[in-house]
Backbone as CSV, one residue per row, in Angstrom:
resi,resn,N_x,N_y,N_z,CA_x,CA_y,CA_z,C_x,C_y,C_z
1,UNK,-78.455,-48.823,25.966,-79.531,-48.131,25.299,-80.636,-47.868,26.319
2,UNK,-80.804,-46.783,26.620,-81.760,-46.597,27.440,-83.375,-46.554,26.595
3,UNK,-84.137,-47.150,28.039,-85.815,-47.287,28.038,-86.617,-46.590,28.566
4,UNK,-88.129,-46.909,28.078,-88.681,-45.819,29.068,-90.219,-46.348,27.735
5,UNK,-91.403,-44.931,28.438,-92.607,-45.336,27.728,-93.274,-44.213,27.127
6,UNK,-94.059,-44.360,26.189,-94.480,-43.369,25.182,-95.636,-42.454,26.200
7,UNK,-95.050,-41.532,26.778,-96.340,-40.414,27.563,-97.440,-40.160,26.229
8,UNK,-97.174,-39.244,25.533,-97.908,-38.922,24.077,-97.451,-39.214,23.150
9,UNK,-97.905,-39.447,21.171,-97.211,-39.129,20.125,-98.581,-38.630,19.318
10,UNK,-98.133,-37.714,18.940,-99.349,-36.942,17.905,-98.943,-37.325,16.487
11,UNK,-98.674,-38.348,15.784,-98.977,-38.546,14.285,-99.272,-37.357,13.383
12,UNK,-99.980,-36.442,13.796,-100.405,-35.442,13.105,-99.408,-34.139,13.074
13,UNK,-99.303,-34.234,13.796,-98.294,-32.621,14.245,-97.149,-33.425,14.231
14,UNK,-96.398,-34.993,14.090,-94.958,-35.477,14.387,-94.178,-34.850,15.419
15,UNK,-94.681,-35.317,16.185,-93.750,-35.784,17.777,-94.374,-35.930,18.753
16,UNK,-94.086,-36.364,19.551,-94.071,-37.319,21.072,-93.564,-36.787,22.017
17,UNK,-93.368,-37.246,22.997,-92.602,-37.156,24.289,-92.489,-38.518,25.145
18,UNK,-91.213,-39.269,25.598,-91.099,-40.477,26.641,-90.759,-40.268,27.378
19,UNK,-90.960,-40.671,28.214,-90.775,-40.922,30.301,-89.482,-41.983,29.909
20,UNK,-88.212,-41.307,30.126,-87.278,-42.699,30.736,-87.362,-43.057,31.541
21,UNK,-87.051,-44.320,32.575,-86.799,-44.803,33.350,-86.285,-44.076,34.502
22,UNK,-85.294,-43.549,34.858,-85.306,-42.585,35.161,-86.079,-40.973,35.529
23,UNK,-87.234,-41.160,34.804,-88.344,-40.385,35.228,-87.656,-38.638,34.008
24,UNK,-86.979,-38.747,33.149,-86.616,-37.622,32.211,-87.427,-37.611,31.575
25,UNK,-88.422,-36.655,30.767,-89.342,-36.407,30.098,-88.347,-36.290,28.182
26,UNK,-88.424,-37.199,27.580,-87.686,-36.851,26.208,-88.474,-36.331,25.092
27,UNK,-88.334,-35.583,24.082,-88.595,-35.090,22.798,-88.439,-36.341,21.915
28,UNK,-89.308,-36.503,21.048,-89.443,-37.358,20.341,-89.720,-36.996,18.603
29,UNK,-89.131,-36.664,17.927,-89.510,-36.411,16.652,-89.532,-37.696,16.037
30,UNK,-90.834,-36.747,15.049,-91.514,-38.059,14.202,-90.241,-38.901,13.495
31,UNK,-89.272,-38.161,12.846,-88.082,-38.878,12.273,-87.041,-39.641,12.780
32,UNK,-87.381,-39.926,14.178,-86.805,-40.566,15.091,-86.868,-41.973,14.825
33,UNK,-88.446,-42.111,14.092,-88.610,-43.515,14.286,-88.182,-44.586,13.751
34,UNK,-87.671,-45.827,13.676,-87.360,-46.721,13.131,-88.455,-47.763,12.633
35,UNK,-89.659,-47.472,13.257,-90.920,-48.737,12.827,-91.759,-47.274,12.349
36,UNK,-93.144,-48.826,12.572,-94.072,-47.728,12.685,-94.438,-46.390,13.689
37,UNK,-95.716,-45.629,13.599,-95.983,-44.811,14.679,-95.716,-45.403,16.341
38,UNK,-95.810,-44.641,16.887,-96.194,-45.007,18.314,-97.609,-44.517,18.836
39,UNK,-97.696,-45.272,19.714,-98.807,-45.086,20.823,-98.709,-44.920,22.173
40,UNK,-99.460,-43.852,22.680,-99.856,-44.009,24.275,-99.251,-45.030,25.225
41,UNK,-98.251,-45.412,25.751,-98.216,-46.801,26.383,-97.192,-47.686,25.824
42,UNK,-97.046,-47.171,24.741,-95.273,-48.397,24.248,-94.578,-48.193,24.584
43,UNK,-94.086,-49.244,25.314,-92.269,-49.521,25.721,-90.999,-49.266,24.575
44,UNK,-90.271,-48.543,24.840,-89.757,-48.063,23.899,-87.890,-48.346,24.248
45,UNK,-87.050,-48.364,23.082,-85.820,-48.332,23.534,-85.302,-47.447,22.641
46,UNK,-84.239,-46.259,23.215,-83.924,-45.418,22.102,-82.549,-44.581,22.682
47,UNK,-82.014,-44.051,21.522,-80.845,-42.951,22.141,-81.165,-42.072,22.235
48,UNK,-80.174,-41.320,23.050,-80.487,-39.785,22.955,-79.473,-38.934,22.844
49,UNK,-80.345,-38.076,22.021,-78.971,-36.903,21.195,-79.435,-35.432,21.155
50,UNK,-79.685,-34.804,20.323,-79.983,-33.685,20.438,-80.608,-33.001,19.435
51,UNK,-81.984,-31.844,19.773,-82.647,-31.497,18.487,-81.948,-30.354,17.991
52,UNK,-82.955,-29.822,16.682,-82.187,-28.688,16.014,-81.727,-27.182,17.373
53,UNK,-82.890,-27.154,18.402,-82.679,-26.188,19.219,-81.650,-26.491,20.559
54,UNK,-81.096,-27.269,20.166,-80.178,-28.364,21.410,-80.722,-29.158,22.982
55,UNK,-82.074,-29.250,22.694,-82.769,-29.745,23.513,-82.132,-31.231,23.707
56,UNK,-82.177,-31.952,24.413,-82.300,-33.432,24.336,-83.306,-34.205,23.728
57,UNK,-83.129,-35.117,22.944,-84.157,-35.696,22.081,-83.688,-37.000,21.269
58,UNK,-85.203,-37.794,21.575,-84.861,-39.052,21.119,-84.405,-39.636,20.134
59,UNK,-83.287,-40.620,19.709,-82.701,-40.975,18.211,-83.756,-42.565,18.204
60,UNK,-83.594,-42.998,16.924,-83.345,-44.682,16.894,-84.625,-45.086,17.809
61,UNK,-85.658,-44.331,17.715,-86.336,-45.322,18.796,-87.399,-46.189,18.188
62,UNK,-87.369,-47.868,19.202,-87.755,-48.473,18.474,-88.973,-49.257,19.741
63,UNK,-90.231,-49.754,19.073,-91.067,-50.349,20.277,-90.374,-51.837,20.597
64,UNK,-90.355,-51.963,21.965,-89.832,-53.532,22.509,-91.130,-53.769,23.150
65,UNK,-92.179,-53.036,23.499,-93.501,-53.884,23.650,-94.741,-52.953,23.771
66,UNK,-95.659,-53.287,22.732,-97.167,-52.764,22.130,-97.753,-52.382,23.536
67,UNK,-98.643,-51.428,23.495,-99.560,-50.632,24.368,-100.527,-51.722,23.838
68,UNK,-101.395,-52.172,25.234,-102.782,-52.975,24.571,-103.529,-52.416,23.340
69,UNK,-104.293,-52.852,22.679,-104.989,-52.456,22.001,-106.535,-52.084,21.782
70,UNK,-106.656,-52.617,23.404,-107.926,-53.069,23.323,-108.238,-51.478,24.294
71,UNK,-106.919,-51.130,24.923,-107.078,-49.901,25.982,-106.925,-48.518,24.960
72,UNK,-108.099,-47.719,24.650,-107.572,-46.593,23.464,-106.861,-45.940,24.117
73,UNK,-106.571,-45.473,25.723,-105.457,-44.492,25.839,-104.204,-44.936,25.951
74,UNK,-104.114,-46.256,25.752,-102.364,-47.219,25.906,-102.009,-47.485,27.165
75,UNK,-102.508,-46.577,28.296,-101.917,-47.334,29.912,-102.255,-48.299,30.094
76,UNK,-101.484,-48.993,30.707,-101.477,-50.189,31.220,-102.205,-49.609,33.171
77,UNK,-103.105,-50.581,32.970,-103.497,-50.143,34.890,-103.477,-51.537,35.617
78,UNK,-103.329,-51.146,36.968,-102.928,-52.133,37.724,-104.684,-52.435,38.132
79,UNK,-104.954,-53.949,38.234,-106.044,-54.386,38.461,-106.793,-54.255,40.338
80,UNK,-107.884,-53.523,39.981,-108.471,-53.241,41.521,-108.911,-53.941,42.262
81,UNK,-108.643,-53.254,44.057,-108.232,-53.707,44.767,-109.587,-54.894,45.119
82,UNK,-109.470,-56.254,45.971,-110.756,-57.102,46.197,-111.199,-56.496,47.839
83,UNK,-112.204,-57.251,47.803,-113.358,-56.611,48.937,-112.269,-56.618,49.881
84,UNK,-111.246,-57.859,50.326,-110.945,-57.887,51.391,-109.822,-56.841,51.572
85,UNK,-109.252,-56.531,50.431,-108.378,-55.430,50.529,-108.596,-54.041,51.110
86,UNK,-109.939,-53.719,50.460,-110.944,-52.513,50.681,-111.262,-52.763,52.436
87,UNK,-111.507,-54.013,52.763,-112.498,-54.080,54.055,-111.339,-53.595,54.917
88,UNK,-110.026,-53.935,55.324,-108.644,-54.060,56.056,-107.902,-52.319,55.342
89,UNK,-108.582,-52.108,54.380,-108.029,-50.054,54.234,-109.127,-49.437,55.698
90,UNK,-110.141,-49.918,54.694,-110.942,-49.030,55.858,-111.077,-49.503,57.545
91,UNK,-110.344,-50.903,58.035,-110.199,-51.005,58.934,-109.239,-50.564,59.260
92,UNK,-108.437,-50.355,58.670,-107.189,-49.207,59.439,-106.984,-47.789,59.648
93,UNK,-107.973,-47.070,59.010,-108.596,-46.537,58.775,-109.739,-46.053,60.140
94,UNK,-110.277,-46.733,60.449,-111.137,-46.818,61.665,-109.904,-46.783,63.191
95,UNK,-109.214,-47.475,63.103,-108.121,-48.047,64.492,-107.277,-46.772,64.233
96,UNK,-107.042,-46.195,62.899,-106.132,-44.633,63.270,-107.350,-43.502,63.317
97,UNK,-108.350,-43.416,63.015,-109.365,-42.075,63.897,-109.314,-42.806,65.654
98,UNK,-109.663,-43.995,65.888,-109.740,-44.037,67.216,-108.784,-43.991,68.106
99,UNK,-107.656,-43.619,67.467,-105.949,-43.848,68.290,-106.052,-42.156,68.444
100,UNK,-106.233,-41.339,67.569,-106.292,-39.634,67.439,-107.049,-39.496,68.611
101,UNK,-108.638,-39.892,69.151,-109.093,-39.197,69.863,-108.762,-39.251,71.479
């Protein structure tokens, strides 16, 4: 069963689109779903079959793990970088302009 994560789902208009793993952009109709809605950011597991226009599109899909809640757009972000990380960019940074001239 392939995975992947909720790019959009509009509740309103019913349907979505997921990023597999693989990096495939899928169709998601609202009747796809097996739970509740989705969100921005859920991990998702689902099949894939085909819509009324023979597009590829998601079956059975179901969340295997919640988008925070506390984040309203659902990404998950990787936590930024510390001083010393920053200090050793921009020192390398400095040692490749002075290697150019």
């Amino acid at each position: 069963m392939p995975s992947g994560h909720v790019k959009v789902f509009h509740p309103d208009r019913s349907f979505g689109f997921i990023i597999a793993e693989d990096g495939q952009q899928v169709y998601v109709p609202a009747s796809a779903l097996t739970g509740d809605t989705l969100r921005s950011g859920d991990e998702v597991e689902f099949e894939i079959g085909e819509s009324d226009d023979g597009r590829p599109a998601a079956t059975e899909v179901s969340v295997t793990k919640a988008a925070p809640s506390h984040n309203p757009v659902g990404r998950t972000m990787a936590a930024p970088p510390s001083w010393d990380e920053l200090e050793e960019r921009e020192r390398q940074r400095r040692m490749a302009r002075r290697r150019r001239r």
